[in-house]
MOPAC internal coordinates of N, CA, C and O (Angstrom, degrees):
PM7 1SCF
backbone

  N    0.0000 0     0.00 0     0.00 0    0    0    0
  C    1.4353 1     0.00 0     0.00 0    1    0    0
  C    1.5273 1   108.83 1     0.00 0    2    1    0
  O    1.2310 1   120.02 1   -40.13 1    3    2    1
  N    1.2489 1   117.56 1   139.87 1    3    2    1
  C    1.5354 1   128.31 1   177.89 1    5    3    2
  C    1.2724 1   129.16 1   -83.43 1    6    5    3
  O    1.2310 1   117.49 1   -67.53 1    7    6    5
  N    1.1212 1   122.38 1   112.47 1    7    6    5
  C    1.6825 1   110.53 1  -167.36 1    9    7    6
  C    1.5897 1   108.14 1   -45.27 1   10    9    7
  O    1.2310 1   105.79 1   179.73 1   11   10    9
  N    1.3355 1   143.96 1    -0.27 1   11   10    9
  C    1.5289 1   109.98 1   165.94 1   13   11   10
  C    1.5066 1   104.62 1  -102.01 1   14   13   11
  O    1.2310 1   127.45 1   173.98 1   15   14   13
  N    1.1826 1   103.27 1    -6.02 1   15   14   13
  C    1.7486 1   109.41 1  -177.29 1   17   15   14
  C    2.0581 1    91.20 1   -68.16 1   18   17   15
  O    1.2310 1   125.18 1   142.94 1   19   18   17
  N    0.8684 1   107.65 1   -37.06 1   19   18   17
  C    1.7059 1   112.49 1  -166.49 1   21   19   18
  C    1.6934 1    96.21 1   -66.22 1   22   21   19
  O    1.2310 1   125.78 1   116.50 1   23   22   21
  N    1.8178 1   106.50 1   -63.50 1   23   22   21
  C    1.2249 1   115.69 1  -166.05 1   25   23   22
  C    1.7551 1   106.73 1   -47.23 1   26   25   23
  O    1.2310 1   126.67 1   134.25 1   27   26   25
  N    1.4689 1   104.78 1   -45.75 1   27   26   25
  C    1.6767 1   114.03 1   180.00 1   29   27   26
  C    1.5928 1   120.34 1   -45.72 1   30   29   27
  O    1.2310 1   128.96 1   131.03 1   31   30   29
  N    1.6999 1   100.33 1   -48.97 1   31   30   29
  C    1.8708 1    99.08 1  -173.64 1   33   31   30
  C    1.1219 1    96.64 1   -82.10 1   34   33   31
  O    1.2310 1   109.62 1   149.38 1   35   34   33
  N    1.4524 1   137.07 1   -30.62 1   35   34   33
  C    1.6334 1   129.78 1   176.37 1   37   35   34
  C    1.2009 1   109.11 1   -53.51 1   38   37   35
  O    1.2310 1   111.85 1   110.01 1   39   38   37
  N    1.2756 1   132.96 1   -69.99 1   39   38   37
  C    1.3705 1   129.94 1   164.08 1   41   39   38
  C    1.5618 1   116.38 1   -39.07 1   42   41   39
  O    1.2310 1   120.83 1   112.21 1   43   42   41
  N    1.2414 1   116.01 1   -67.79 1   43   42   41
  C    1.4816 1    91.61 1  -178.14 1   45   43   42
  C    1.7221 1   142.14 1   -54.97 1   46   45   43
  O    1.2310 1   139.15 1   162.75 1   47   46   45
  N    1.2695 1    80.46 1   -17.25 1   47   46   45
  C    2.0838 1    96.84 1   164.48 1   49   47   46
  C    1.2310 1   132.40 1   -99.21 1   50   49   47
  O    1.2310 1   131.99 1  -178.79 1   51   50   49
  N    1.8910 1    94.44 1     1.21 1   51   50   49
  C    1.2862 1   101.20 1   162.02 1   53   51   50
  C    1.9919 1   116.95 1  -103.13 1   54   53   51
  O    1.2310 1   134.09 1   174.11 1   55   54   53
  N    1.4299 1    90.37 1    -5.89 1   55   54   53
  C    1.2902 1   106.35 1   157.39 1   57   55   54
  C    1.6447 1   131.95 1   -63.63 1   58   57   55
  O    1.2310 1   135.82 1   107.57 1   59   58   57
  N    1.4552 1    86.98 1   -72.43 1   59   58   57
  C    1.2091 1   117.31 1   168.00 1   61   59   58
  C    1.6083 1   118.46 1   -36.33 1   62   61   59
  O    1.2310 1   122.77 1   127.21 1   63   62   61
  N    1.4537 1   112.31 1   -52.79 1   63   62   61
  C    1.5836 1   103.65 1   163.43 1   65   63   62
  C    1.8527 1   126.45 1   -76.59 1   66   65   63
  O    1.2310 1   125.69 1   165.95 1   67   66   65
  N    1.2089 1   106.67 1   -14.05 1   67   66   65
  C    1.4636 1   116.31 1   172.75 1   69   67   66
  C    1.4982 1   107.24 1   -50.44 1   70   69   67
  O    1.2310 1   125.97 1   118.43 1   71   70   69
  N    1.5924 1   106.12 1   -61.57 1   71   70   69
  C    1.1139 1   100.22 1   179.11 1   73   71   70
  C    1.5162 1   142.92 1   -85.36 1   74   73   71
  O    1.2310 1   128.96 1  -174.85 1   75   74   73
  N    1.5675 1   100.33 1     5.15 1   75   74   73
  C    1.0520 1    85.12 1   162.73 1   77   75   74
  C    1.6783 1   137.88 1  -113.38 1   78   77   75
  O    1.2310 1   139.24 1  -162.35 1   79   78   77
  N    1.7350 1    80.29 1    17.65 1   79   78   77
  C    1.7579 1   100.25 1   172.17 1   81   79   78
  C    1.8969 1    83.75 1   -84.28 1   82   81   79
  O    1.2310 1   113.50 1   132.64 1   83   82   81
  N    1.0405 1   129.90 1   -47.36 1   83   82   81
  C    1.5376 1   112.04 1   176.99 1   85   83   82
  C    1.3279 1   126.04 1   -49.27 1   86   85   83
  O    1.2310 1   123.20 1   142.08 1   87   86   85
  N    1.1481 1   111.46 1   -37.92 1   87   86   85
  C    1.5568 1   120.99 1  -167.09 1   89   87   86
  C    1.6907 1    92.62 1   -76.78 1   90   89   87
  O    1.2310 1   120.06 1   116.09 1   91   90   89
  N    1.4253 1   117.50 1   -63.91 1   91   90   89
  C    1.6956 1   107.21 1   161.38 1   93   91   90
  C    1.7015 1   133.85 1   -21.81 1   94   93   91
  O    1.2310 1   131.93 1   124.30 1   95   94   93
  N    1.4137 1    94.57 1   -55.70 1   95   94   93
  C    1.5020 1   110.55 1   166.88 1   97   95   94
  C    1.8532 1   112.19 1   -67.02 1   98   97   95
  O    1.2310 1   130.45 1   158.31 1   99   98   97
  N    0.8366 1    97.44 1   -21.69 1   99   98   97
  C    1.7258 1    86.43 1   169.82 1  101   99   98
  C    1.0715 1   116.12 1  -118.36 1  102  101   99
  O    1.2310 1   110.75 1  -151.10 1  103  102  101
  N    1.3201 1   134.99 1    28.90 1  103  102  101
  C    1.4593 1   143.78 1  -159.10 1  105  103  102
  C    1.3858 1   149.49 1    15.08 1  106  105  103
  O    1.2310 1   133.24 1  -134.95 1  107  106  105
  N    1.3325 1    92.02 1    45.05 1  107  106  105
  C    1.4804 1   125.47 1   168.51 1  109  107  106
  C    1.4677 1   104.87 1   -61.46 1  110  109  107
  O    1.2310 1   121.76 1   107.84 1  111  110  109
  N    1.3477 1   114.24 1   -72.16 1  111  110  109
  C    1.8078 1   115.44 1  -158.86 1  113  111  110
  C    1.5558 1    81.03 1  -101.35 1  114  113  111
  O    1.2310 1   132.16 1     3.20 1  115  114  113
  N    1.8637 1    94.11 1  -176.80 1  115  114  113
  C    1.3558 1   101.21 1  -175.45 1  117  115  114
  C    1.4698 1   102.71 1  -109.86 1  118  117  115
  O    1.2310 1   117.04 1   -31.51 1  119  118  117
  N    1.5212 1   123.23 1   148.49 1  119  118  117
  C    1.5093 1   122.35 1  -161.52 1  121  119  118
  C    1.5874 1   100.86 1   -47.27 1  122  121  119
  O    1.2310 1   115.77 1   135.04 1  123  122  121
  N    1.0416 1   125.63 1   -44.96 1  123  122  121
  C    1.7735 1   134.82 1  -159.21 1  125  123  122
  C    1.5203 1    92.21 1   -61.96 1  126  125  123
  O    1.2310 1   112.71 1   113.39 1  127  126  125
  N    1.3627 1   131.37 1   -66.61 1  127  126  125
  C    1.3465 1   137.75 1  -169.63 1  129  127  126
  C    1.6446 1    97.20 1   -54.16 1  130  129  127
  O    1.2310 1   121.14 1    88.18 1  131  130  129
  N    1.3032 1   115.42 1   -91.82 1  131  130  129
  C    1.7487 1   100.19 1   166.63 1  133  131  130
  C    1.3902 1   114.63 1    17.43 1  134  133  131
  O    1.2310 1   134.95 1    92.25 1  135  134  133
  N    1.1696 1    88.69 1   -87.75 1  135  134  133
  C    2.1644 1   112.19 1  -167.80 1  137  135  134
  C    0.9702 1    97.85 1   -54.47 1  138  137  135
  O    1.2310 1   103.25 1   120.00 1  139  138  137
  N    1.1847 1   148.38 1   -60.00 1  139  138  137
  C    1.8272 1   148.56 1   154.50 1  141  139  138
  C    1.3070 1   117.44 1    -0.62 1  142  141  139
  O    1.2310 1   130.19 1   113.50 1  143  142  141
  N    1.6261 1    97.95 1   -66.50 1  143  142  141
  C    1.1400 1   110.36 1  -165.48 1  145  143  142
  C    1.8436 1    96.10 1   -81.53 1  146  145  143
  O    1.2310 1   111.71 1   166.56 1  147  146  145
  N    0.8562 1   133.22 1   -13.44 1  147  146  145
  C    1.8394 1   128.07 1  -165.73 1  149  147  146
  C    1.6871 1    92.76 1   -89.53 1  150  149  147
  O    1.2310 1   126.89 1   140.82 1  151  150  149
  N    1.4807 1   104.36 1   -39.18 1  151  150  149
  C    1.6366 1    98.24 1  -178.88 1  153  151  150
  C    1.2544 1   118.71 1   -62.39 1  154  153  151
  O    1.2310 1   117.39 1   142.33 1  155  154  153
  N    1.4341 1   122.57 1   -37.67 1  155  154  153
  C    1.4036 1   127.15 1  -176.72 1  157  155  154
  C    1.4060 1    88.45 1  -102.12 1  158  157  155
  O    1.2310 1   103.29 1   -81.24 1  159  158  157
  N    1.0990 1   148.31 1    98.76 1  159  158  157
  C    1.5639 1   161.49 1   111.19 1  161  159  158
  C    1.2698 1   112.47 1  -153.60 1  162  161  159
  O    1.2310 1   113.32 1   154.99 1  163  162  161
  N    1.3157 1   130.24 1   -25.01 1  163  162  161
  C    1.1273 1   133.86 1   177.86 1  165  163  162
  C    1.3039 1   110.65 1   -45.15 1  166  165  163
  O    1.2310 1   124.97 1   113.78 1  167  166  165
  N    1.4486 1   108.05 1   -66.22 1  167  166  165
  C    2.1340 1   128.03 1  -179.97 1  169  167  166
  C    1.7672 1   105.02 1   -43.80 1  170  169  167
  O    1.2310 1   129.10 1   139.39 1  171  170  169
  N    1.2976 1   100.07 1   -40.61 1  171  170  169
  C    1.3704 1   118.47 1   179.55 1  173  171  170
  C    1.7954 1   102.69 1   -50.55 1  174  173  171
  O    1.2310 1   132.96 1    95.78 1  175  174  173
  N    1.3661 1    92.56 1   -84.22 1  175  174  173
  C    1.4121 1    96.84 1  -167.63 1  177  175  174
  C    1.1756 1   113.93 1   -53.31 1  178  177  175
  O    1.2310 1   112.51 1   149.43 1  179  178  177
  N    1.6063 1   131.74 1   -30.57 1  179  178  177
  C    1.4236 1   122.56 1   176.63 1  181  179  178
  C    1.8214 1   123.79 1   -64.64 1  182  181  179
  O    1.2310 1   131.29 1   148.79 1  183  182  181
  N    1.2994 1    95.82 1   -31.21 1  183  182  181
  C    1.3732 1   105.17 1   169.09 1  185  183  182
  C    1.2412 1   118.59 1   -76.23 1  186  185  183
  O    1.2310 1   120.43 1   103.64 1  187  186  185
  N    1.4589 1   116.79 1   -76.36 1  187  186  185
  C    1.7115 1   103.21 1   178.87 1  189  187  186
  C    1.3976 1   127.43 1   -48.03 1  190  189  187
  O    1.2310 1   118.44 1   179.23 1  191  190  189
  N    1.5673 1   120.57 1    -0.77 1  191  190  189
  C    1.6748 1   120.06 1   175.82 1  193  191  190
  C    1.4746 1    84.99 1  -108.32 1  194  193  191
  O    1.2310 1   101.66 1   177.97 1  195  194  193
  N    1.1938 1   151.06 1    -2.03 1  195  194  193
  C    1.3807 1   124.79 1   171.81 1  197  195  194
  C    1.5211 1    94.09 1   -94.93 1  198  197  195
  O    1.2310 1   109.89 1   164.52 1  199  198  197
  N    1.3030 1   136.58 1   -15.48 1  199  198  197
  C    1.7035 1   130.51 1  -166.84 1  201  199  198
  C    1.6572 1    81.27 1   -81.56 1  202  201  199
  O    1.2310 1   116.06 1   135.09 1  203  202  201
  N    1.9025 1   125.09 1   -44.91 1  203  202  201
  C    1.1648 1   108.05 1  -156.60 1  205  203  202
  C    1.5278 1   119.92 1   -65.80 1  206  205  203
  O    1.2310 1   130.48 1   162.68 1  207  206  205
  N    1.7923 1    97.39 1   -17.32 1  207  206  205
  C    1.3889 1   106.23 1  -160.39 1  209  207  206
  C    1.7742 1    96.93 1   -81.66 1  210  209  207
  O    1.2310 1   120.63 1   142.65 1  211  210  209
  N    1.3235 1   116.40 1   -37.35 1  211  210  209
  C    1.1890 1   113.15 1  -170.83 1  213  211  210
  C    1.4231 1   126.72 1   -60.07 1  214  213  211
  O    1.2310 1   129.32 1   131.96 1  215  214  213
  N    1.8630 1    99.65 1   -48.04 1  215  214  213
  C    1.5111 1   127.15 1   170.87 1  217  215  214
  C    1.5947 1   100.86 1   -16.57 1  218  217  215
  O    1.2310 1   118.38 1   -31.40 1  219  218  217
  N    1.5629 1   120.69 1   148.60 1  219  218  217
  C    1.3958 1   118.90 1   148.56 1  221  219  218
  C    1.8390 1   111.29 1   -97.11 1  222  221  219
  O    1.2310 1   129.43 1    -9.96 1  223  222  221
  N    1.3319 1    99.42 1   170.04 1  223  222  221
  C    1.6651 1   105.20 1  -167.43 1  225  223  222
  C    2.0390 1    83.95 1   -70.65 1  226  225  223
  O    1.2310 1   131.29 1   -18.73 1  227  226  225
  N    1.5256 1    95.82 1   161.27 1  227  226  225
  C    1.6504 1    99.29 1   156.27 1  229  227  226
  C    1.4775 1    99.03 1    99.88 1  230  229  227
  O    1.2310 1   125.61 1     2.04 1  231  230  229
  N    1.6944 1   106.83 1  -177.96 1  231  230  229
  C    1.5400 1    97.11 1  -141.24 1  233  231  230
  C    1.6198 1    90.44 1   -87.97 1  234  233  231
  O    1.2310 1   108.47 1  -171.83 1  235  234  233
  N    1.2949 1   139.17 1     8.17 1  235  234  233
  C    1.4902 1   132.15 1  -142.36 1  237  235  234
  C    1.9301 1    84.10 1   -94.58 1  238  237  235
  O    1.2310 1   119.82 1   -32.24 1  239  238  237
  N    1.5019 1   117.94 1   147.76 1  239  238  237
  C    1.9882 1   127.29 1   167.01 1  241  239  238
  C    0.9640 1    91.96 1   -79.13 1  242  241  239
  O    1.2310 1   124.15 1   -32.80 1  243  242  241
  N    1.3167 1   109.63 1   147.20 1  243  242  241
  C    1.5505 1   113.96 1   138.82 1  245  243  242
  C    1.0352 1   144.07 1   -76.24 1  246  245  243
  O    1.2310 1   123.03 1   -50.58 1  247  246  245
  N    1.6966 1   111.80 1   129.42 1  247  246  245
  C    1.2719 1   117.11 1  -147.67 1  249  247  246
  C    1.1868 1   134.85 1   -58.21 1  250  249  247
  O    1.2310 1   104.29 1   -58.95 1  251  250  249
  N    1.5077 1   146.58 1   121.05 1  251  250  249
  C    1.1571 1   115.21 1   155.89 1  253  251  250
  C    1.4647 1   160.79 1   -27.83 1  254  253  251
  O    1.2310 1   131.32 1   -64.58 1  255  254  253
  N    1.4784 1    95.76 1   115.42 1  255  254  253
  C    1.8990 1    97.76 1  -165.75 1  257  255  254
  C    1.4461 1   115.37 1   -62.81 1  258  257  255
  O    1.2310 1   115.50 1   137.62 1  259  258  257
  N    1.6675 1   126.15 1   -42.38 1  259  258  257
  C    0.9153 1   124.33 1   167.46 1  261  259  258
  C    1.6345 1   104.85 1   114.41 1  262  261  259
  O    1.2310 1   112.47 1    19.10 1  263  262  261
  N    1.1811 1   131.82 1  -160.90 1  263  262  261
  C    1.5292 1   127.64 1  -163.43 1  265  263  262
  C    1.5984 1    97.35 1  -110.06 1  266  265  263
  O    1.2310 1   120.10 1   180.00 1  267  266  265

């Protein structure tokens, strides 16, 4: 995986839950769904911005950790 490929899904699931604590807050979705959705993106975003942070610049993936 490429460090902007990382930076991209991190951001987008850190997107992705923004809005839908907004959409909650304006009463679009229902609070429970929201929270749903923040639990499962949350793990997301913390991980793929720590792969981005780790990544080095340049064309090399980051490596596989293994089991």
């Amino acid at each position: 995986m490429k460090k902007r490929t990382a930076l991209i899904v991190g951001l987008a699931a850190g997107v992705i839950a923004a809005a839908a604590s907004l959409s909650a807050a304006l009463g679009y979705l229902p609070v429970l769904a929201a929270e749903l959705v923040a639990v499962v993106a949350f793990p997301v975003f913390v991980i793929f911005i720590a792969l981005w942070w780790s990544a080095k610049s340049g064309e090399e993936d980051i490596p596989f950790i293994g089991y």
